[in-house]
C-alpha positions in Angstrom: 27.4 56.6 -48.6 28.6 54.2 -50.8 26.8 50.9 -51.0 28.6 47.6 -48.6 30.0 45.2 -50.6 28.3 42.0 -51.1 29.4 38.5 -49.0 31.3 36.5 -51.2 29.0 33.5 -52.5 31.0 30.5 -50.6 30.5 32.4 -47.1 26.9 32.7 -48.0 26.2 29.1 -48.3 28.2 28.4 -45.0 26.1 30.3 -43.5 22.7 29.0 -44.8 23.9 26.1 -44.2 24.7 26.1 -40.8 21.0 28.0 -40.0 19.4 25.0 -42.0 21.5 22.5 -39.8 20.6 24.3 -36.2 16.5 24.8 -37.3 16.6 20.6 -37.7 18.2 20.0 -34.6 15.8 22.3 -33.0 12.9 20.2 -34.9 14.2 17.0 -34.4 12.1 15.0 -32.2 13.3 13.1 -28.7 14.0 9.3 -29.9 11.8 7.3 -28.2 11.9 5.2 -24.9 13.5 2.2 -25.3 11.3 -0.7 -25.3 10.0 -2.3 -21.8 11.0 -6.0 -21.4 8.1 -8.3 -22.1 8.5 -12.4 -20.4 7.9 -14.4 -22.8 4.3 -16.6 -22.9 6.1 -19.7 -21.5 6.9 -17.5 -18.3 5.9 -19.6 -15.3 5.2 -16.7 -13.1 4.2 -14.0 -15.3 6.5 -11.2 -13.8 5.4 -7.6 -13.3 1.7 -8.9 -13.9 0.7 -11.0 -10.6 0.3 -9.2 -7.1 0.0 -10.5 -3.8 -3.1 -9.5 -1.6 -3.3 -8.7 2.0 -7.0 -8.4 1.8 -10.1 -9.7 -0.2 -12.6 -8.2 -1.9 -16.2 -8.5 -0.6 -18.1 -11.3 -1.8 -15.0 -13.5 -2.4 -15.8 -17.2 0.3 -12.5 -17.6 2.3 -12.6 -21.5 4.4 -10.2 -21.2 6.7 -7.3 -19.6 7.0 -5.8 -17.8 4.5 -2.7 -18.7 2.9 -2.0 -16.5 -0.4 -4.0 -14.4 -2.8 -3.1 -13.2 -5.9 -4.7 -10.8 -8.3 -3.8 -10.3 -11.9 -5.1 -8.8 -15.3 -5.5 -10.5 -18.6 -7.2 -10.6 -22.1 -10.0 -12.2 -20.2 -10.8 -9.6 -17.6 -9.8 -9.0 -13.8 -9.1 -12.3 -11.8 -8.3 -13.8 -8.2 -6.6 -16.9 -7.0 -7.6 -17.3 -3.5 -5.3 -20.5 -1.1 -6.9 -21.3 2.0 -5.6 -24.2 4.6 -7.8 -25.8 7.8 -6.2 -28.0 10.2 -8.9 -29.3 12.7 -7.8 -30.5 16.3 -8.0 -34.1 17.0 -11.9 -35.5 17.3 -13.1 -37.4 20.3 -12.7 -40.9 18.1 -9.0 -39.7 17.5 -8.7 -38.9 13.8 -7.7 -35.8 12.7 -8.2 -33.7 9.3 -6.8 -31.4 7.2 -8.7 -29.2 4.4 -7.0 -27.6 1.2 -9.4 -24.8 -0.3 -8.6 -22.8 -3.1 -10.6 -20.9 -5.8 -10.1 -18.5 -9.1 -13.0 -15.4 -9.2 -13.4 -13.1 -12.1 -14.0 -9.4 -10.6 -14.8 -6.2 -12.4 -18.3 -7.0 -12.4 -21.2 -6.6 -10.5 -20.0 -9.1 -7.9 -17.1 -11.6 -7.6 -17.3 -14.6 -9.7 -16.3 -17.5 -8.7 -14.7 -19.5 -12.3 -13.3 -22.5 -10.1 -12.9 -24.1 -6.8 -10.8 -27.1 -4.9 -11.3 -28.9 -2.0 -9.1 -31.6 -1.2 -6.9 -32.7 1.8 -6.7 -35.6 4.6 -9.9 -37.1 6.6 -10.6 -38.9 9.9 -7.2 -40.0 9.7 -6.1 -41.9 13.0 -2.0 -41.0 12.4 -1.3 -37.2 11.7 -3.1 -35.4 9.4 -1.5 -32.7 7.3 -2.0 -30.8 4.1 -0.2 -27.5 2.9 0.0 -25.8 -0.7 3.4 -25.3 -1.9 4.2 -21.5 -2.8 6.7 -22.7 -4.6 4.9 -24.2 -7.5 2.6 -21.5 -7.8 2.4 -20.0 -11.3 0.8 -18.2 -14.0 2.1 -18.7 -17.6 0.1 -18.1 -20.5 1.4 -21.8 -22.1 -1.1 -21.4 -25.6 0.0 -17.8 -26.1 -3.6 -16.5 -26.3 -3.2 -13.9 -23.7 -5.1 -15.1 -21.2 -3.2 -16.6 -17.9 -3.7 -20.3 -17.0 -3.4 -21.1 -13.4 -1.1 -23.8 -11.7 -1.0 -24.7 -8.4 0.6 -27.5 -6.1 0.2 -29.0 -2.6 0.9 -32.0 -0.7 -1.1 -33.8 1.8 -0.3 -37.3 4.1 -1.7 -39.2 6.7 1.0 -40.8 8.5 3.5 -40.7 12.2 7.3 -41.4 10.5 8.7 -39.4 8.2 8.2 -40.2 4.3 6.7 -38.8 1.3 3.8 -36.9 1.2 1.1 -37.3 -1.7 1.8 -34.7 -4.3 -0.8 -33.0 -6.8 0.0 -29.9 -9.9 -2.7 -28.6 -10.5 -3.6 -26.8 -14.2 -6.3 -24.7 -14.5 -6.9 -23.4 -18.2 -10.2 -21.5 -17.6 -12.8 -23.8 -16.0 -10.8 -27.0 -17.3 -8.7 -28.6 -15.0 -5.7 -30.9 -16.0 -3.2 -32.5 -13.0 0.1 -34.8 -12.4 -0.5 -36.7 -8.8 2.3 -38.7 -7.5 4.3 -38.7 -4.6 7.2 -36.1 -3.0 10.7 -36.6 -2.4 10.4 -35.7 1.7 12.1 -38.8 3.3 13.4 -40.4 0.3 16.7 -39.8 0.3 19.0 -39.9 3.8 22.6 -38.5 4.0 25.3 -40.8 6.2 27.1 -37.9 8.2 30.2 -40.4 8.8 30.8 -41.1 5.2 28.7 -38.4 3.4 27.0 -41.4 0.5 23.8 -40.8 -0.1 21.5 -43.6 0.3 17.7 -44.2 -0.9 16.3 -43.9 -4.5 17.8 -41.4 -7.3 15.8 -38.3 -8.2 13.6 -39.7 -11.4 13.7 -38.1 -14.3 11.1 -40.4 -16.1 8.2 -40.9 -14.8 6.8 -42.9 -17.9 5.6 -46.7 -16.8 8.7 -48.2 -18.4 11.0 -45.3 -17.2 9.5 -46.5 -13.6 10.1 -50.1 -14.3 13.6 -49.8 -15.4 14.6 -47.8 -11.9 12.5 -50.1 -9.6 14.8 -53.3 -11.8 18.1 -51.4 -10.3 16.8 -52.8 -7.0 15.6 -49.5 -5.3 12.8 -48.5 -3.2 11.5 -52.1 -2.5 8.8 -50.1 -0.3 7.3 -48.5 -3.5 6.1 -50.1 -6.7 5.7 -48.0 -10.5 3.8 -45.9 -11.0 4.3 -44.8 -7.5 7.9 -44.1 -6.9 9.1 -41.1 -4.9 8.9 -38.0 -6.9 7.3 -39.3 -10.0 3.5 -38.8 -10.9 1.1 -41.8 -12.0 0.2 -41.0 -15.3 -0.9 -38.3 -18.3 -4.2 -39.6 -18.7 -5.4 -35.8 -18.1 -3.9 -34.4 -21.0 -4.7 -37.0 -23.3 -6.9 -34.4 -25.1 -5.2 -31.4 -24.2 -2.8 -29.7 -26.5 1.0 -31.2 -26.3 2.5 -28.0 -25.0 0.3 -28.5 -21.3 1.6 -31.9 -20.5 5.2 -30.6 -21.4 5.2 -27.7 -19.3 3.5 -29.5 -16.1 6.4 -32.4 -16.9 8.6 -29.7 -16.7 7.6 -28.1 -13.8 6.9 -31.8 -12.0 10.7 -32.6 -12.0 11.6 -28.8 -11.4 10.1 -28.9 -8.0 11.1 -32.5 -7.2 14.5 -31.8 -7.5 13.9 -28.1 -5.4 12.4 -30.4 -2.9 15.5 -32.9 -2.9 18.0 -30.1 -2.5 15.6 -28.5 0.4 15.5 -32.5 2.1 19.0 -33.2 2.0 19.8 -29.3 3.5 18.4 -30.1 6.2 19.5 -33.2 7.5 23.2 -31.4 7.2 21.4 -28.6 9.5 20.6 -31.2 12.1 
């Protein structure tokens, strides 16, 4: 039998050729994942790293009722932010109080430890006493990019039977140091005439430096109040005098942010009524 001819040398190539191709497709391997968002360090609330809690852990102190709790991992270990509130029922000399608690434990080790604690509120006051944290200001951010979350919190608290601001603390906690802005809100501030739909009652501030004070209190407004304590602005900086800049900027920050959520939340509901 007489020998088959050989394949011409162009279809040979082709045909190596096309094996080589299909044994790298089979070999190539699957492109990866794509990448997973990350918030950025100056994230206020952390997102995707903070839970809420129903429960506690043993060994964690609870005084009164609780409010929130929030648990969350860091370069630092395992942590807890614990919010409790207390309202007590009018004594027999008629003064009332109201107690703030909160607290920040490390866990993961042989026990809860507690890194820092706050008591605060409203005592033997002869009016109504009240004093609430504000979920709304709560946060996480990791502001000096070390990985490691600071903690900031805010509440109000007031001793009074008419309707006006409340005093107002945000609270920074960067490990056991604890830096703060204390003023006063915007509940009350501002009232909305439902005839002619003006706006009466001091401006949102937005500067609460002693001469950005003094030049709205000069426009005649808010008689009532005198700088440094005009509704929604805080006191001073003094805390962060030795901080680094980029605290006192983001608590500034944050400061107007929830003034002027607190303004918009005020004036809703006087159109409600």
């Amino acid at each position: 039998m007489p020998p088959l001819p050989a394949p011409p040398i162009a279809g040979l190539r082709a045909s190596l050729l096309i094996g080589l191709t299909l044994t790298l497709i089979a070999c190539k391997p699957e492109p990866p994942p794509p990448a997973t968002r990350q918030d950025t360090a100056s994230s206020p609330s952390a997102v995707g790293q903070i839970r809420r809690l129903n429960a506690l852990p043993a060994g964690v102190e609870l005084r009164g009722k609780l409010i929130a709790a929030y648990g969350w991992t860091d370069s630092a270990g395992e942590h807890l932010l614990v919010l409790a509130e207390q309202q007590e029922a009018r004594s027999a000399d008629g003064t009332q109080s109201a107690a703030l608690y909160a607290a920040q434990y490390t866990l993961g080790q042989d026990r809860p430890r507690r890194q820092w604690m706050l008591n605060d509120g409203v005592t033997r006051c002869e009016f109504d006493a009240s004093a609430a944290f504000d979920l709304g200001a709560i946060g996480f951010p990791d502001i000096n990019r070390d990985g490691a979350l600071e903690t900031v919190l805010g509440y109000r608290s007031a001793c009074a039977s008419d309707v006006s601001p409340n005093d107002y603390k945000l609270i920074l906690h960067v490990g056991k140091t604890k830096y703060g802005l204390r003023g006063l809100d915007r509940q009350g501030v501002r009232w909305l005439d439902p005839d002619s739909g003006h706006l009466t009652g001091l401006p949102l501030p937005d500067d609460c430096s002693p001469q950005g004070q003094r030049a709205l209190q000069a426009k005649g407004w808010e008689k009532d109040f005198e700088p440094p304590y005009l509704p929604g602005c805080y006191t001073d900086e003094n805390d962060f005098t030795a901080a680094p800049p980029s605290f006192a900027r983001h608590m500034r920050q944050q400061w107007f942010t929830l003034m002027r959520q607190q303004e918009e939340s005020w004036l809703k509901q006087q159109q409600q009524e």
